[in-house]
N, C-alpha and C positions, 0 to 999 in steps of 0.2 A: 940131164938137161930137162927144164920144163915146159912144157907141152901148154897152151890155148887152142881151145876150141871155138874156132869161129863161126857164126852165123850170117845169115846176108838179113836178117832180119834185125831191128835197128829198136830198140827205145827211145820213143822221141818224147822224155819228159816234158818238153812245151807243150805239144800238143792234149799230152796228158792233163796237166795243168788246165790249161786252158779248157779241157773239156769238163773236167771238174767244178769248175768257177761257171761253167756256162749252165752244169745241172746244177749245183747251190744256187744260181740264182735264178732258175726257170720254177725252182721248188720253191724259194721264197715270194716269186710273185703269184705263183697260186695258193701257196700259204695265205697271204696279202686280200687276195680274191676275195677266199672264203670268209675271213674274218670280217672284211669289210660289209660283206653280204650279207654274212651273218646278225651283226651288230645294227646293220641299216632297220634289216626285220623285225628286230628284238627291239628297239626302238617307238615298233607303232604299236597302236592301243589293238587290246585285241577285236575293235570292232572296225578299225582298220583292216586288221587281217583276215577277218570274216569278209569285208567289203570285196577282197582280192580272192577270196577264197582258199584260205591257210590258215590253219589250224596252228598253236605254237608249238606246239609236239614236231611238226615239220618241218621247221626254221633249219636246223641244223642239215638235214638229209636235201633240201632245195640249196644250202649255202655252198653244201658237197659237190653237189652235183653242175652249180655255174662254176666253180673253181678249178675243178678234177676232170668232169668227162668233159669228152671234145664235141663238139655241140656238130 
């Protein structure tokens, strides 16, 4: 005779699902963030970015930093 072993503990592929779709696309809008941030910066002349005081070397670690850290 075969024997299962049961748990009370449940796999709820939905919600799994569903959490996975919720981080792909919390990662794709701040993917979205940076580049858009990015690309705005890289855009102005560099005497624009002197105006603002940003150096081009910076573009990318400022584009990081609105996209990524929680403000």
């Amino acid at each position: 005779m075969a024997y299962v072993a049961s748990t009370n503990k449940h796999f709820h592929l939905g919600a799994w699902v569903r959490n996975l779709f919720a981080t792909l696309s919390e990662r794709a809008e701040k993917r979205d963030a940076y580049y858009a941030t990015y690309n705005e910066l890289n855009r102005l002349s560099d005497r624009d970015l002197a105006d603002l005081g940003i150096s081009r070397s910076e573009i990318s670690a400022i584009a990081h930093q609105a996209a990524y850290e929680d403000a």
